[in-house]
Every structure is written in structure tokens, then in C-alpha cells.
N, C-alpha and C positions, 0 to 999 in steps of 0.2 A: 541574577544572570550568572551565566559560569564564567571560570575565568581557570585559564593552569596556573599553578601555584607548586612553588619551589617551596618543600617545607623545611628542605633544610638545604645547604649547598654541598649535593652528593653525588653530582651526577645527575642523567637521565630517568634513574631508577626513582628520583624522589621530586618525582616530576607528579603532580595529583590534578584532580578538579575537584575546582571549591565550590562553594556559592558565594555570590558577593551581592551586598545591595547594590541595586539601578543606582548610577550617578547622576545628579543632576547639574547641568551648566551655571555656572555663575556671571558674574561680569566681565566680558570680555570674551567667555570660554562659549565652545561646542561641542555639543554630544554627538562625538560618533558611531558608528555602527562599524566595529571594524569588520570587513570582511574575510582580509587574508593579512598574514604574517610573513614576515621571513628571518633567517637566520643569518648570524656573519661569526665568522672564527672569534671574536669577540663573547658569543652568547655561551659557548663552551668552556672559556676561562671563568666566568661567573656563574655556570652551572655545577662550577668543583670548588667557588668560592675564592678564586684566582684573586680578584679586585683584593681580598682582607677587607681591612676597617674602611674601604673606601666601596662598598657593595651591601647591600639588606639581605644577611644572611639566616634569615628565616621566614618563610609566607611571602616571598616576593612570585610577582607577576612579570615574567621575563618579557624581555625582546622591546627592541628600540623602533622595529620596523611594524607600519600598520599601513593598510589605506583602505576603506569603506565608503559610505554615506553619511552625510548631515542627517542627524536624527532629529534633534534639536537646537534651537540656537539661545546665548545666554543676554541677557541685556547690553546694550551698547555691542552688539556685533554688527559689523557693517562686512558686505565683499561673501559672506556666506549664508546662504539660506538652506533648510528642509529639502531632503534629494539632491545635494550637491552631491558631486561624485571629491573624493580628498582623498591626501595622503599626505601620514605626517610628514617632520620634520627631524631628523636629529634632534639637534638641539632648540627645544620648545622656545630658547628666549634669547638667537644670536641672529637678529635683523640681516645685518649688513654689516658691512666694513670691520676692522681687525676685531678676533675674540678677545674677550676677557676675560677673569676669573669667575663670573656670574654664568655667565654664555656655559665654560666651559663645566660648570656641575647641573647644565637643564636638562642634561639626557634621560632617559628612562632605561627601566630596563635595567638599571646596575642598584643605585640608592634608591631609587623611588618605582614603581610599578611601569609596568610597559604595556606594551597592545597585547599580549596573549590573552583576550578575555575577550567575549561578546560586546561591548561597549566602552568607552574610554572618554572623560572629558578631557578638550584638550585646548590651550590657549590660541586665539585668534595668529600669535605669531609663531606659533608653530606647527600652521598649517599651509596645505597647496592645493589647489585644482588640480585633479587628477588627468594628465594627458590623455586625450577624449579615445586614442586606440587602442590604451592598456586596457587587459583585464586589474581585478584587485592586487592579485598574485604578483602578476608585472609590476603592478606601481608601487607596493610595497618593498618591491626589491631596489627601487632606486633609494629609499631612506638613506639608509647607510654607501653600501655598495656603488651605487651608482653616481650620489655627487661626491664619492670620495673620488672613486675616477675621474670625474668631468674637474673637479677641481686639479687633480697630476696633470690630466692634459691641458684644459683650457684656462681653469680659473688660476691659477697660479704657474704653470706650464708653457700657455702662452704659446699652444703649440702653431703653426705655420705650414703651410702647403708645402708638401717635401719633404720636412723634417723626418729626420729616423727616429722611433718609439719601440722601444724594449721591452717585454712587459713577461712576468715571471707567471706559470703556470694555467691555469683554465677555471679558477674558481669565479665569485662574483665580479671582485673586482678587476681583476686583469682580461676579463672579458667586455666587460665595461669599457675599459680603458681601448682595449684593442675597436671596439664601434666607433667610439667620439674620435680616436685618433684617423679614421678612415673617413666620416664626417668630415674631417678638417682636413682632408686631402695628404694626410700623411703614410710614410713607409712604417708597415709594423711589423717583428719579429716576436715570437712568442715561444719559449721555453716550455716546456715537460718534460716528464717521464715516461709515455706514453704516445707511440707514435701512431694511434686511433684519433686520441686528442689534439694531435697535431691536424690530424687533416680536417679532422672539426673544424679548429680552428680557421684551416685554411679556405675553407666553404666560407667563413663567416665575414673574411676577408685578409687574411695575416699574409704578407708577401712573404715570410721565410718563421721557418719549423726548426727547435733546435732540442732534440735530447739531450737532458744533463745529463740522463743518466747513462747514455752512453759516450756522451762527452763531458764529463766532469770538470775541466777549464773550459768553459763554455764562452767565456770572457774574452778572450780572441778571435775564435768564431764571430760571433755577435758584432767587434768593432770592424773585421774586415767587409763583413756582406753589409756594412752602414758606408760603407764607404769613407773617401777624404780620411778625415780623424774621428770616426765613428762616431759613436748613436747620440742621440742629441737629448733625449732623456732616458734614463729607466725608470718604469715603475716599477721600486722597491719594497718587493712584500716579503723574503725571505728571511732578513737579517743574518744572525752570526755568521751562516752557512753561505752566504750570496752575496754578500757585499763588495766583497773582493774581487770576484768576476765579472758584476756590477761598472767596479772602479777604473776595470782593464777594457770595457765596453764601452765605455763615453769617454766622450770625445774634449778635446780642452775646451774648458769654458759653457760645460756642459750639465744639465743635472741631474740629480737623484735625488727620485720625490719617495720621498721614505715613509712606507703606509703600514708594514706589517713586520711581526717578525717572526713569523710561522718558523726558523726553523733555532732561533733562539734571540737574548734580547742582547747578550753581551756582544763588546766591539773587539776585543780583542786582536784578531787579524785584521783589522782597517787601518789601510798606511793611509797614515795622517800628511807625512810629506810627498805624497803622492795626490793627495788634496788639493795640498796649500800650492804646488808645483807647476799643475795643469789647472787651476781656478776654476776647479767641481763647485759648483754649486749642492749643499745637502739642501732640499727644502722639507720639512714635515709638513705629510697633509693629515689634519684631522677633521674629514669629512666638509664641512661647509656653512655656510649662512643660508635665512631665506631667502635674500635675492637671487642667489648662485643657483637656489633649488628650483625658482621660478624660471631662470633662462634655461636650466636644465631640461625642465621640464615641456618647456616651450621649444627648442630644438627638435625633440624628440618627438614629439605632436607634426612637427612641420615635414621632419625628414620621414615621420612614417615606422622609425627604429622601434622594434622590439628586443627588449632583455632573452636574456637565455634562460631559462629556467630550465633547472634538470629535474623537480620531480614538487608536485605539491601532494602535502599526506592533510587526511583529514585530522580535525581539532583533536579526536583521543586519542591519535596515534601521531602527538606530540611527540613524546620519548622519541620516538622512532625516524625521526626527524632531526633530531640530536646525531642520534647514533650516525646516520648516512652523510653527517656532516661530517661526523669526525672519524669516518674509514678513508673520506677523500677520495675517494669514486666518482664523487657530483663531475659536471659540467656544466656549469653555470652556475644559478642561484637554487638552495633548498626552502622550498615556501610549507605554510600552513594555511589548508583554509579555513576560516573561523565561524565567519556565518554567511559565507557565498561562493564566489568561485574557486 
């Protein structure tokens, strides 16, 4: 089977296809067919080798996000059969209720191979029924992306009819965030640079559009059109560069679910006694469990929600996939098809 394979961590340029033997299922395990891939600002730090000693930096099989067919199933599988429609999980082996230190090294994609390849066996608990209205492409995007979202707004978020929701920029995740938060009858406000992608966004349903780049204290902004004592969460994907405006944005007693740090990882400018003062809540989200993926999954079936997808490239024109992630042009999620849609 083929599979792309990082021979070394250098970039897009050392992006290959191999051959790999056919995997076969073992106890508990299923052989998928994956279909399509996607990528998250995560798979461009580990394509330069970002992780260190914490990433397989030679001959690895990138990307944490799959969703295909049941090709096969492995002894003592129950809940999945031949021609199921799936899609992974993050993390291959975090059920339910709080992670642990085990939970948090099941991912793929960094130390151990991922879905970029034709077939993938994969453990019974780190799979899901694929919501019967996605394409591959769609469902593969919720791996990552999507329940890290559902978990800022819902699964840890806890968001409520009314509530004001922040959300920085127009990539996977805060598009994500921006659906589930209108799902759940909330106010959403959504940041760019880019007043195109503003009104994207506002097609998509965002009540209010704010350029940082023409308004660089955008933190003001944001608390006033939240109303009262402003916004009641932000999803925090910027770091160094965002947090601060962030901080001036929410509201007392309010949070910041803290997912990225696209524009760096130090705290530096974060007033601590501006924290402890107004009882911010910081929450870290890191992505989710499989229950969480199961209700996710299951909303999204009911409400009918599809993902944004800004562009799916075919398997060899992997690289180039990479690259359109990290010029930051997308609008939505960047997918790969593998061996379907």
C-alpha cells in the first residue's frame, strides 16, 4: 500500500511515497481504508521537527486526522463491522472522563505513524461512526479540529443560550467553534485580518466581524459589542501576540479556553493580576475524549452542520497541502484525499 512518509523532518520538500506492507487487525483492532486526511497547524511543527525527542524524526507517516471504511475487523470487535463508514480519534486510547499520562502519548502522527497512507489499523477505542452527512474529507476534519472546538464551547465551555463567544481568525478551529457556538444559541464575534473573511464568516453566522489588523487593541472592541462586562468566552488560538486583548475581552468570571499559540508560545505580556482580579478562568483544551467525539458527532448528524472545508488536494500533491496551510489563505479546514473523496 502507499503511504507519505517524512524521511526526514524538513519540511514539505521531504514529504515522499513509500510502500508499506498491508496491515493486518489484531485483537480489538480494525482495518481501515482511510479515505481522506486533514491537516492542523500542529502537523507543520512536526514537519520541521518542532516536537524534538518528543516526534519520530525519520520515515514517519504524518497526520492525526483520518476517516474512511471498515475494511476489516480484528477478533473481539464488537460495535464495528466491513463497510462501516469511521473516523478516527485523536487520541487512540482516552474513553472518557479526565486524561492521563497514557491518554495523552495515543496520538499519532507525532511518535508513532498517522492516517497519511491507504490503510491504517486502528484500536476499537479510537474509533467513531462517521455522521451519515459528511463526506470523508468533512469527517476527517472533525478529528482534531472539530472536537477541540466542541470541547471550548460545549464540552468544557459549557456554553448557554446568549452567551458571548470570541473566537480568533477563520482557520479550522475557530470556524468550528463559531458553528457549535450558534448550535447552542450563542452570540459570536470573530477576528481577522481580512475583511473578505469577515463576511465569510458572517454568511456562516458570526453577529460581529472585527479586523485586528486594522484595529490592533481589538480587546475593547470585542468587550463592548459583548455587552454588560463582556464576552463570556474566547477561544484562544493566538498566544503571545492575543492574549492580552483576549484579557480586555472577557468579561469577570469569565473564560479563556486556551488551544493555540499561532503567534507565539511565551506569556510574557499576560497581567497575572488582572487574572487573579476579575476571576478569568484560563481552561486548556486539548482536543477531547471518545465520548465527547461521539456527542460531537451525533449533534452534527442531527443539526445537519457541515465543516468548512477550504480546498481538498489529491494524495501526491501532499506537499502542497502543507504549503497552503502555512501561507494561511485557507478558510476552513485544508484536507487530503487518500483513496476517496
Amino acid at each position: 500500500m502507499r503511504a507519505m512518509v517524512f524521511e526526514t523532518a524538513a519540511g514539505p520538500d521531504a514529504l515522499k511515497v513509500a510502500d508499506r506492507p498491508m496491515p493486518e487487525p489484531g485483537h480489538g483492532e480494525v482495518l481501515v481504508r482511510i479515505g481522506a486526511t486533514s491537516l492542523n497547524y500542529r502537523d507543520l511543527l512536526i514537519s520541521k521537527g518542532g516536537y524534538r525527542k518528543r516526534q519520530k524524526q525519520t520515515d514517519l507517516v504524518p497526520l492525526s486526522d483520518g476517516a474512511g471504511t471498515v475494511e476489516a475487523v480484528g477478533p473481539g470487535v464488537t460495535g464495528f463491522k466491513p463497510s462501516d463508514r469511521v473516523t478516527a480519534c485523536f487520541f487512540l486510547d482516552w474513553p472518557a472522563g479526565t486524561a492521563t499520562e497514557h491518554a495523552m502519548e495515543s496520538d499519532t502522527g507525532r511518535a508513532v505513524d498517522g492516517m497519511l497512507q491507504e490503510y491504517r489499523v486502528i484500536p476499537v477505542t479510537g474509533l467513531v461512526h462517521t455522521p451519515a452527512n459528511l463526506t470523508d474529507a468533512e469527517a476527517a476534519s472533525l478529528t482534531c479540529a472539530g472536537l477541540t472546538a466542541w470541547s471550548a464551547i460545549v464540552r468544557l465551555g459549557r456554553a448557554e443560550p446568549g452567551d458571548a463567544i470570541l473566537t480568533q481568525g477563520t482557520g479550522g478551529v475557530s470556524l468550528f467553534a463559531l458553528q457549535f457556538a450558534k448550535m447552542n444559541g450563542c452570540r459570536v464575534a470573530i477576528t481577522s485580518s481580512s475583511d473578505e473573511k469577515l463576511d465569510r464568516a458572517k454568511a456562516l453566522g458570526a453577529d460581529h466581524g472585527i479586523n485586528y489588523a486594522a484595529t490592533p487593541e481589538w480587546g475593547q472592541p470585542a468587550h463592548d459589542w459583548a455587552g454588560g462586562d463582556g464576552v463570556d468566552n474566547v477561544v484562544e488560538l493566538g498566544g503571545t501576540e492575543t492574549m492580552k486583548q483576549s484579557l480586555i475581552a472577557v468579561r469577570p468570571g469569565g473564560t479563556l479556553s486556551l488551544i493555540g499559540v499561532l503567534s507565539g508560545a511565551t506569556t510574557g505580556n499576560v497581567l497575572l493580576p488582572f487574572i487573579i482580579s476579575r476571576d478569568v478562568r484560563l481552561q486548556g483544551v486539548t482536543v477531547g475524549p471518545k465520548d465527547a467525539m461521539q456527542q460531537m458527532c451525533k449533534a452534527i448528524e442531527v443539526a445537519g452542520m457541515k465543516p468548512v472545508i477550504d480546498k481538498v488536494f489529491p494524495f501526491e500533491d501532499a506537499a502542497d497541502a502543507y504549503r497552503h496551510l502555512a501561507s494561511g489563505q485557507h478558510f476552513g479546514k485544508v484536507c487530503i484525499s487518500v483513496s476517496g473523496d
